[in-house]
C-alpha positions in Angstrom: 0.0 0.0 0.0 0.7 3.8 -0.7 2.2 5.9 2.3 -0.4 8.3 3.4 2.8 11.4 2.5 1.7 11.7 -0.9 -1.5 11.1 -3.0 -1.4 7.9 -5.3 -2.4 9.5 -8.7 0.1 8.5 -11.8 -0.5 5.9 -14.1 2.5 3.3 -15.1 2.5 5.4 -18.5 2.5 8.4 -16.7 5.4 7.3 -14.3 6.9 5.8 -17.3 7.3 8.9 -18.7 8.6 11.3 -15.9 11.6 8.8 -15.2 12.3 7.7 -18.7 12.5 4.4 -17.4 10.1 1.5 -19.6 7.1 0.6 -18.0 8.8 -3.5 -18.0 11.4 -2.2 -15.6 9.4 -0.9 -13.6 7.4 -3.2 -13.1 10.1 -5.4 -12.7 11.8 -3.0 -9.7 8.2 -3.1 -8.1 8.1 -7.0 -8.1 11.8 -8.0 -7.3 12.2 -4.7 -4.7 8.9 -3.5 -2.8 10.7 -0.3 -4.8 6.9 0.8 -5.5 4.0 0.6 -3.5 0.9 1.1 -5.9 -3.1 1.6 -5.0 -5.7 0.1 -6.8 -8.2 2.6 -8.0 -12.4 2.4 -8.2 -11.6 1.1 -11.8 -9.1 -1.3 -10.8 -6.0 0.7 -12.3 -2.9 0.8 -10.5 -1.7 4.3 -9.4 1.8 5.9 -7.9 2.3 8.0 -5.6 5.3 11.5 -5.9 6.7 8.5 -3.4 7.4 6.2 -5.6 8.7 8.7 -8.1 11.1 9.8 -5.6 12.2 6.6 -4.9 12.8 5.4 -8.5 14.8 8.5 -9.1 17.2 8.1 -6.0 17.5 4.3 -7.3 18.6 5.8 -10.5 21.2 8.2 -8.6 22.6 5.0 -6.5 22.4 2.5 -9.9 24.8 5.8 -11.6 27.5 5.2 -8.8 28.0 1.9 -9.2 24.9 0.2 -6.9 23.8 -3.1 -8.1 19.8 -2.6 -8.7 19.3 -4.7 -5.5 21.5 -2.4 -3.2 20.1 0.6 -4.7 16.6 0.1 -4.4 17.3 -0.8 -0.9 19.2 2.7 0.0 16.1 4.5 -1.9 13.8 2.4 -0.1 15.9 3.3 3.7 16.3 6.9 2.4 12.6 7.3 2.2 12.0 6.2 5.7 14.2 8.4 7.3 14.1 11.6 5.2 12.6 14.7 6.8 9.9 15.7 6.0 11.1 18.7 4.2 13.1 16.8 2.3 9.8 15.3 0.8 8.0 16.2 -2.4 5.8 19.0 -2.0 2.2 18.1 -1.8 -0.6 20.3 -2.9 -1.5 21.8 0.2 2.4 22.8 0.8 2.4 24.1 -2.6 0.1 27.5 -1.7 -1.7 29.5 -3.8 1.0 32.3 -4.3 2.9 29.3 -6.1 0.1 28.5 -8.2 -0.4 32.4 -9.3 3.4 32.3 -9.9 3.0 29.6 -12.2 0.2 30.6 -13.8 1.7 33.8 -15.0 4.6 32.6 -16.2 2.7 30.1 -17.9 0.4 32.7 -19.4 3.8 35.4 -20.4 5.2 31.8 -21.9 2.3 30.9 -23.9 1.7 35.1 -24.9 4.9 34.9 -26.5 4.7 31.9 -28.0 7.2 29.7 -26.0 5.8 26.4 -25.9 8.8 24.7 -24.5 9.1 27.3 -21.9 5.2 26.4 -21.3 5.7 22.9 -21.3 8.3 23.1 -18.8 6.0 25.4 -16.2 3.5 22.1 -16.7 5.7 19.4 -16.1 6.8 21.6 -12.7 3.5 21.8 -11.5 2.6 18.0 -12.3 5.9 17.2 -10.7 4.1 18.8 -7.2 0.6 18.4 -8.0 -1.9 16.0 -9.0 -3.1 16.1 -12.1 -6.5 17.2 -10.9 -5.1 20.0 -8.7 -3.4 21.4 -11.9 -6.5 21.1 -14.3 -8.7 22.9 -11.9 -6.6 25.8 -10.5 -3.9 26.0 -13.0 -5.0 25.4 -16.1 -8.9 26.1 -16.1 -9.1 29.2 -14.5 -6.0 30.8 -16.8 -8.1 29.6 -19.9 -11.5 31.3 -18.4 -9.2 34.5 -18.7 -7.5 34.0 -22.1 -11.6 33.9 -23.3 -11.8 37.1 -21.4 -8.7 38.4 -22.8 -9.7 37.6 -26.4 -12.9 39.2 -25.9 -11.6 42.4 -24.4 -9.1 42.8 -27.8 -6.3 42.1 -25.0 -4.9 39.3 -26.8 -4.5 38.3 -30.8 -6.6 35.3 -32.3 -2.9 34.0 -33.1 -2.3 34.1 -29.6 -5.1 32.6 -28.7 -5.3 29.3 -30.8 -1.3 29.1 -30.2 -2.5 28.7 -26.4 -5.7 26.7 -26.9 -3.6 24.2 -29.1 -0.7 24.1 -26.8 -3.2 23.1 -23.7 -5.7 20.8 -25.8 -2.4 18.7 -26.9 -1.5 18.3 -23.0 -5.4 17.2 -22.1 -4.8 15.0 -24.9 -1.7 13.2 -23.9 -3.0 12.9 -20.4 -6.3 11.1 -21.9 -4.0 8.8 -23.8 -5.4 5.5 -24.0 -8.5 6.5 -21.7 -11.1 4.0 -23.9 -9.2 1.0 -22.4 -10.3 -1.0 -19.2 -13.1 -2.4 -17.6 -14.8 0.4 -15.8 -18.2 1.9 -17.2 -17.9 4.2 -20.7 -18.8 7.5 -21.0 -19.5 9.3 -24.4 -18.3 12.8 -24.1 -19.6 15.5 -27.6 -19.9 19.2 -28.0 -23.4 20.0 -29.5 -23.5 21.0 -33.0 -22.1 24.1 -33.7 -19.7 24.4 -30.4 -16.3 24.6 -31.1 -14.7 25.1 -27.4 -14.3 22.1 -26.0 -11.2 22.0 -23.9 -13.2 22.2 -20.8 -14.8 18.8 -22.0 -11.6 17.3 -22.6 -10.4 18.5 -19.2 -13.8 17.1 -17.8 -12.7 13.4 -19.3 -9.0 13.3 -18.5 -10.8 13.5 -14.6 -13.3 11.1 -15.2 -11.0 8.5 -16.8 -8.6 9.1 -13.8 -11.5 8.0 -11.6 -12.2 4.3 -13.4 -14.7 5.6 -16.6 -13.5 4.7 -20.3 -14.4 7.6 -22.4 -15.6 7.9 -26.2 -14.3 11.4 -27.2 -16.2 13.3 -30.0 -15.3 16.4 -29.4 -16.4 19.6 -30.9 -19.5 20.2 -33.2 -21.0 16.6 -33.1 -23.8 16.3 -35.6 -26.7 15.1 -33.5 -28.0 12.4 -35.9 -25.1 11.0 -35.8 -24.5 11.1 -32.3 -27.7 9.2 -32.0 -27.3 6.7 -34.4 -24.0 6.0 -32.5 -25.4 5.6 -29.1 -28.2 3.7 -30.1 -26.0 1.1 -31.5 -23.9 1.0 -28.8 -25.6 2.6 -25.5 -22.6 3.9 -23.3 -23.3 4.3 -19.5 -23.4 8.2 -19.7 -23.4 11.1 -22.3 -22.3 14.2 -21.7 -23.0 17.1 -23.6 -21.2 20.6 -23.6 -22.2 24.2 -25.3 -21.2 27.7 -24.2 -24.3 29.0 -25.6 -28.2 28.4 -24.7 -28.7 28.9 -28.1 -26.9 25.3 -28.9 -30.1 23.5 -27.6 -32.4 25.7 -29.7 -35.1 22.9 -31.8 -33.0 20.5 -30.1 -35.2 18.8 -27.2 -36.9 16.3 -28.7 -33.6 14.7 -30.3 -32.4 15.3 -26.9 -34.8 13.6 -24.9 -34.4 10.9 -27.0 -30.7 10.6 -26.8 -31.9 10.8 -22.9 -33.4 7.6 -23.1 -31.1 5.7 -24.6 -28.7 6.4 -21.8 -28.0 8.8 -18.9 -27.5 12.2 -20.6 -25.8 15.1 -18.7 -25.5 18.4 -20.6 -22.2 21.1 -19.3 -21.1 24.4 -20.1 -22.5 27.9 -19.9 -25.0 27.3 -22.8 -26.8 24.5 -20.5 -29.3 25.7 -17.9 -31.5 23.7 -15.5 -34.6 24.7 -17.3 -33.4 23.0 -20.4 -32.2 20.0 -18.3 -35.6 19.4 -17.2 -37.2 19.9 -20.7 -35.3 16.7 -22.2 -34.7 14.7 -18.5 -30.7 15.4 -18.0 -28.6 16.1 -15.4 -26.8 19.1 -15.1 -23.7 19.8 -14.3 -22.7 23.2 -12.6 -19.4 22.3 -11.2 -15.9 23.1 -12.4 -15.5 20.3 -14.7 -12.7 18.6 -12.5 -15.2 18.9 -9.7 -18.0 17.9 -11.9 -16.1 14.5 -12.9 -15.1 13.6 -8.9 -19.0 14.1 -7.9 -20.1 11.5 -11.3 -20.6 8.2 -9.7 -20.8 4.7 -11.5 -22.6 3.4 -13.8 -26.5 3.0 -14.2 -28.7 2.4 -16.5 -32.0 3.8 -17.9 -35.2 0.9 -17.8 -37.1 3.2 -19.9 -37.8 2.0 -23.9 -36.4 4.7 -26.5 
């Protein structure tokens, strides 16, 4: 099991990734060496904790000096029992929000000027401290919310703009990698026709697939007839539909309430209001969408005939 000094979050991939170390090896490390102590989410993934980060990389430091890969993961393993604690990772609650604005603005003077790897970097910082959910929702979120208000107010170029959406959407992308596999219960995530911003959505998935869903991405501007056609074939256990704009449902709520009764529908965004939740028998979500995606609980299904 997972110490309680740091959240259990990371993915093998994930881990993978941050150490450059193969997922076999790892593997291999946890099996031969106790070097990693993984949980087993509600989905039935495993998850690592900053902990077991830490202790791969001072294996790696030990295995550099000469350390046989038994002796080192021993002196990573006795290292992280006796460090101090501020010696430790930081975990969120350390990490304070002056940090957070810190990083936000230089990712936002980063991503202004166009300096993706300068951006990149400021991500891979705050995942390095953070969970991934902790970053979404008070990192990355609120500092597109503003860019929209940026664009709007003439404050910031179009350029500027998609260069940022782009650079975002491909992170929420790479963290979604591979999200349709496993056993857990599959949600269907689609903008309504017309909407192209969909990065909250995507943000709204990566959460959800961290908590045990598979998801079917669609994206933005999903043509409804098709949408149906879809889910009536195969019926996942949720849909969830985003707009920014009431005016995305307009003529919509019979096709709607329909798609509602195939499976669970729950409709997001600014464009979706509790009066048109009620009209076509969805949910609505009125939570930040990393929020939104920790309250969504498992599966069920409608009993109702379509």
């Amino acid at each position: 099991m997972a110490t309680n000094e740091s959240p259990a979050v990371l993915r093998i991939g994930e881990l993978s990734r941050r150490l450059g170390v193969s997922d076999h090896v790892l593997r291999a490390w946890e099996r031969r060496y106790g070097l990693l102590q993984p949980v087993r989410s509600a989905g039935g993934f495993r998850l690592y904790s900053e902990a077991d980060l830490h202790r791969v990389q001072r294996m790696q430091d030990h295995l550099a000096h000469g350390l046989s890969a038994a002796e080192a993961a021993r002196a990573a393993i006795g290292e992280q029992r006796t460090a101090e604690p501020s010696e430790r990772a930081k975990q969120p609650s350390e990490v304070g929000l002056d940090g957070l604005a810190d990083a936000a603005r230089t990712l936002a003077t980063a991503l202004d000027e166009f300096d993706e790897p300068a951006a990149q970097a400021v991500i891979d910082h705050l995942l390095s401290m953070l969970t991934v959910e902790t970053v979404i929702r008070d990192v990355l979120m609120p500092y597109l919310g503003e860019l929209g208000e940026r664009w709007a107010r003439g404050s910031v170029s179009v350029v500027q703009e998609h260069f940022a959406s782009n650079v975002i959407r491909g992170r929420l992308a790479g963290l979604g990698r591979g999200w349709g596999h496993g056993h857990g219960p599959r949600a269907l995530l689609a903008c309504l026709p017309g909407e192209q911003h969909e990065l909250a959505l995507l943000a709204f998935g990566v959460v959800l697939n961290r908590n045990g869903w598979r998801i079917s991405y669609l994206g933005a501007d999903t043509p409804l007839n098709e949408l149906t056609q879809a889910t009536t074939a195969a019926p996942p256990d949720l849909i969830v539909l985003a707009a920014t704009a009431p005016e995305r449902f307009d003529g919509l709520t019979e096709q709607l309430a329909r798609l509602a009764r195939i499976a669970p529908l729950a409709i997001a965004g600014a464009g979706a209001t509790q009066e048109i939740a009620d009209a076509i028998g969805a949910r609505l979500l009125t939570e930040d969408p990393v929020t939104a995606a920790e309250q969504t609980p498992g599966a069920t299904r409608p009993h109702t005939s379509v």
